[in-house]
Every structure is written in C-alpha cells, then in structure tokens.
N, C-alpha and C positions, 0 to 999 in steps of 0.2 A: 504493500500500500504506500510505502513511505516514497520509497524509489518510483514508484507510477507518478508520485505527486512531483517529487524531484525533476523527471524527467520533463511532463507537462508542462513545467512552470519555464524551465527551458524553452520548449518549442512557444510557448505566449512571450518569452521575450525575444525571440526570432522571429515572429510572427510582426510584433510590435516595430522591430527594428525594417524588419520590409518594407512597414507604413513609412519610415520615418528615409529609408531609403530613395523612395519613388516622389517625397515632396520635402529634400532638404531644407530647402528655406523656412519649415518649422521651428527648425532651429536658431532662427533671429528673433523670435516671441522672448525666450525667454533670456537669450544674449542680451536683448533690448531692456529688456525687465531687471537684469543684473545691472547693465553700464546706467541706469539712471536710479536704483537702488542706493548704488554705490556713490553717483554725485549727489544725492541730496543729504547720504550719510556723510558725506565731505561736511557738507555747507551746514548741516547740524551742531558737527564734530565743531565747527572752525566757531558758528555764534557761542555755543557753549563756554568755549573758551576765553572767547575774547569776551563775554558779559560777563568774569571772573567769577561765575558761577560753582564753576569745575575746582577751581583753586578754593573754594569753601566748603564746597563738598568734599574734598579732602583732609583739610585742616579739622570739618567735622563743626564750621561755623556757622552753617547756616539757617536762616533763621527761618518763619514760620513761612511767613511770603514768599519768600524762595525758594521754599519746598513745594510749594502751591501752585507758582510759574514753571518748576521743573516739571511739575507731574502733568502740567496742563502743555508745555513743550513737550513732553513725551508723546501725551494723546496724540499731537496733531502729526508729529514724525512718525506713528504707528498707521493714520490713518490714511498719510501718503503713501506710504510704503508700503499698505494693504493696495489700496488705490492705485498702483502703477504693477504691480505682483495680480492682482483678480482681471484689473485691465486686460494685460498679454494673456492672461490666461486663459480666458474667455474668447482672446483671438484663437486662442490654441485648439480651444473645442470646436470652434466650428470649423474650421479648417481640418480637422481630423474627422469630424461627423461627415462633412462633403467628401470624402475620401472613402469613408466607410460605405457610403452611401452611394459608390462609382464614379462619385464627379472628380473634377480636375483642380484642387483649389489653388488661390496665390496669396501672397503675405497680404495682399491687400482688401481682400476678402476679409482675413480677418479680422484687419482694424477697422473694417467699413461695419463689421457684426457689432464689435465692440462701441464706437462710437453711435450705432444706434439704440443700443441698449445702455448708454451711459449714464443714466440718471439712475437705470435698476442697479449698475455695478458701483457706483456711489453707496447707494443707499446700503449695498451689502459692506463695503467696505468700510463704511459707520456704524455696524454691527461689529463686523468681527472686529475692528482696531480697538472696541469697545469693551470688547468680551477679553481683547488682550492686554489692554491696562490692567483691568481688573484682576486676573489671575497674574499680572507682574506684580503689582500692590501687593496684592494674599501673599505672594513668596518674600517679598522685601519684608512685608511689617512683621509675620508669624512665623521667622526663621525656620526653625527644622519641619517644623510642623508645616509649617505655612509653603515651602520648598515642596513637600511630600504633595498637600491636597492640592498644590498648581501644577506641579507636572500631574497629577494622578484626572485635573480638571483638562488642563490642555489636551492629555489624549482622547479623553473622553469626548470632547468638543472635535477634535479632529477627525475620528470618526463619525461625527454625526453629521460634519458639514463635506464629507467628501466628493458629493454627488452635486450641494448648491449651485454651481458654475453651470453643469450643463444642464440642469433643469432652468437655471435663468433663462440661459440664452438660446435651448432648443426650446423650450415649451413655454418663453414668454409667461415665466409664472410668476406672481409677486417673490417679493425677498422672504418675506414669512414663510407662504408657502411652499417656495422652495427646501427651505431649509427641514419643515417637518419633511416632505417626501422624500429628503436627501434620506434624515436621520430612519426615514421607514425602509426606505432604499435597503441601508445598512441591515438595519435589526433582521431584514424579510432575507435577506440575499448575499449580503454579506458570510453569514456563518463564522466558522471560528478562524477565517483563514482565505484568503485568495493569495495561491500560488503564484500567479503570474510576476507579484510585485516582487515573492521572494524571489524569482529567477531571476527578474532585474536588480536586483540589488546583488544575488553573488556573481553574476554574469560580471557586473560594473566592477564589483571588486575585485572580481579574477583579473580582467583586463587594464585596470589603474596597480595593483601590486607587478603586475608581471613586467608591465610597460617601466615602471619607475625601476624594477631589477632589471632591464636590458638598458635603458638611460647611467645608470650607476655603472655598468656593467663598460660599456663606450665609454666611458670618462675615464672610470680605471684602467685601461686598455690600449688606450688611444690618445690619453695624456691632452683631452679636451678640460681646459679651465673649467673650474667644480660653478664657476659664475654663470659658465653658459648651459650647463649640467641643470641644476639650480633652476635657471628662466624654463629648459625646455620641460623641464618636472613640474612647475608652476603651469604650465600651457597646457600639460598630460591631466592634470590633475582638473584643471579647468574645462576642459574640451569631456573628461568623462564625467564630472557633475552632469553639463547642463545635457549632453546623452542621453543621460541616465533618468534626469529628472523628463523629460520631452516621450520617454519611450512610456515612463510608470502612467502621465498623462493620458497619451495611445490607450495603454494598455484599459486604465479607469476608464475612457469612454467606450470603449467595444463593448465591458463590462455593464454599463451602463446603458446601452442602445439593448443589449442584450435582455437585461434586466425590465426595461419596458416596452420595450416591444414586444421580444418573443421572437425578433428576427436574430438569425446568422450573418455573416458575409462572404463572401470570396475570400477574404483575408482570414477569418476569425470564423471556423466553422464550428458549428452548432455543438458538437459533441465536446470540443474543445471547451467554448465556452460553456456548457452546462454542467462539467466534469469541475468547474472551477468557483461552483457554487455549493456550499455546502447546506442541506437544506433546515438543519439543526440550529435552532440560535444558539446567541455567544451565551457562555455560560449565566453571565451575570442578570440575562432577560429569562433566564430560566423559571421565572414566581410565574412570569403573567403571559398570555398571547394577546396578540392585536388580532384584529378581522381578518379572517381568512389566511391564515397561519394556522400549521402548518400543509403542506400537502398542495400549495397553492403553485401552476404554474408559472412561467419569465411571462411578462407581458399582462399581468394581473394585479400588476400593483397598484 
C-alpha cells in the first residue's frame, strides 16, 4: 500500500511537471510574486529603520504608541504581501484551469483573470492578512504556549483555505463562500493525505540536494571560486523553490477541478486522481459528519 502511494505521488508530480512543461511562462506568476515580495520587504525593512523604530525595539524602549504603529505597520505589510502573493496566484489558477481544460493559455490571460476579479482578491487578502496578524500577536504575547496554538492555528487555517483561490476565481463565488466550500472541499476530499504534494516535495528535494552535490562537487574539482559556487547554489536553490511551488499549484487545481466536477483530463486521468483521494476524514473530524459524507461521489460537493 505504502509503495502504491509512493509511486503515485511520483507519477502526479510528473504529470504536474508536463503541465508546467507545455506552458512555461507559469513560471513568471510567481517569479513576479517573489521580485515585488521582496521590494516592498526592502522599502519596509528601510522605513523601519530609519523611523528608529527598530533601534527601540531592540534596546527594549519602546513605548505604548509605538507598539500600536508597529503592529498597525505590520497589518498593512501582511496585507500587501497577501495582496501581491493571492494576486499571481489567482493568475496561476486560471491559467492552469485553461490548460486542464484543452485550451492554450498566456501570462496575460492570467492577469486579465486577476484584474477582473480584483476587488474579490482584495477583499480575500483582508481576511487572511487579518487572520495572520492575529495568530502572529497569539505567538508574540503567549510565548510557548502562544508559539504552540499559532502554529497548531496556522495549519489548521491553511488547510481550510487551500481550495479559496480557485473557487474565487472559477466559480465567481463570494470571499465567505469561498472559503466555507474550500474548508468543505478539504474535510469531504481531502482525507488524511494527498500524495501528489508529497511526491513534489521529495521529487524537489531529491533534485535541489543532488544539484547542490554536483555544484560543490565542480568547484572542488575544477578549482571554480567557492563565490561563483555560492551565486550558482543560490540560482539552484531559487529556480527549484518556485518549480516546486508552481507544480504543488498544478497539482491542487487538477485536485480541485477533480473534486467538483467529477471530470478527469488528458493530463490527470480519473483513476489517478481518485486513487488520491482518501474517502475517510482526517482524524480530528472524526465526532461529527457534514451532508452527504460519507460514500459521497467527486462532483457532489
């Protein structure tokens, strides 16, 4: 059983990788999503500093208001940063939906998706930036304790909203609503486990460990400066993140189109995908059932 699921989870991230194969430019959604990420954590980083903000939080001086400003600049740099992250991400989905779907998509497809649905992707990314102060707060004031129920809240949030994006923006459904059929999504379909993500994740790490020992391996060898050693490990290392992240994507909307419809694809056939649904909830939903759970078809959610 173990090995059947092993192997599976392999072929769903070779399956995934085909998609991402046949329409590389997916891969500037979230390159896009990193390199403005990254400038607004610049220009955060730099006001922080220079409003000597940062030097009293250090020393351990600062006083009641400027804990108030910091936590109210936090919100608003969580809620860009959700905001430019749900953005591409949302390009991502329908650009792999059209793909799943036969069609032929381009990058600009999906920020035309995005920019039409951008007042629903706002409004989602003032939920979660919101949901993610709040569990930053819980960890900061309630130290060990308060560390334990923020991570133990974070995951539990992150399974419930892993479906929001493509219910947004294929099914035009409000933010609320979304996010309940995400979280039902999960509990109905989810089960204890989908393979596919764990194949992407050792796949990414077989090929980031292997890649950084043949990069080490040419510098010890070949007596290339540890400097340029270094940048090309840094580019290996970067180039299989956002792979990796791009594929797990893929992979959640097959799951996903799968899950409500009750369609297969060309890419993603039926047995595959239904092999990768476990029909048993996760343990924790084991007190109670929802409508029509269990025994319930893909496509009846």
């Amino acid at each position: 059983m173990a090995k059947g699921k092993i192997r599976r989870s392999f072929e769903l991230a070779g399956k995934s990788l085909s998609v991402l194969r046949k329409d590389k430019e997916m891969l500037l959604f979230p390159i896009s999503s990193l390199i403005l990420g990254i400038l607004v954590t610049g220009i955060a980083v730099f006001l922080l500093y220079f409003s000597g903000s940062f030097q009293e939080i250090v020393h351990k001086k600062a006083e009641h208001v400027t804990v108030v400003w910091l936590y109210l600049g936090l919100f608003l740099y969580y809620l860009v940063i959700y905001f430019i992250g749900i953005f591409f991400n949302a390009a991502l989905v329908k650009c792999v939906y059209i793909r799943l779907r036969g069609g032929n998509p381009t990058f600009s497809d999906g920020i035309k998706s995005s920019l039409q649905n951008i007042k629903a992707i706002f409004l989602w990314s003032l939920i979660a930036s919101t949901v993610g102060i709040i569990l930053n707060i819980i960890q900061d004031k309630f130290r060990r304790f308060g560390w334990v129920i923020g991570n133990i809240g974070q995951v539990a949030w992150s399974c419930a909203i892993l479906f929001v994006v493509p219910v947004l923006i294929i099914e035009k459904e409000s933010v609320i609503n979304s996010i309940k059929k995400s979280a039902k999504i999960f509990v109905q379909r989810w089960g204890e486990s989908v393979v596919g993500g764990i194949g992407i994740g050792i796949a990414a790490a077989i090929y980031l460990f292997a890649g950084l020992a043949v990069i080490l391996l040419l510098c010890f060898l070949s007596h290339i400066p540890w400097i340029i050693g270094l940048c090309i490990s840094l580019l290996h290392v970067f180039l299989t993140f956002l792979v990796s992240v791009t594929l797990n994507d893929i992979y959640t909307i097959a799951l996903y189109n799968y899950a409500t419809s009750g369609e297969s694809t060309d890419i993603f056939s039926e047995d595959m995908l239904k092999n990768s649904f476990n029909p048993k909830p996760p343990s924790f939903y084991s007190g109670f059932r929802m409508p029509g759970f269990p025994g319930q078809e893909p496509g009846q959610i």
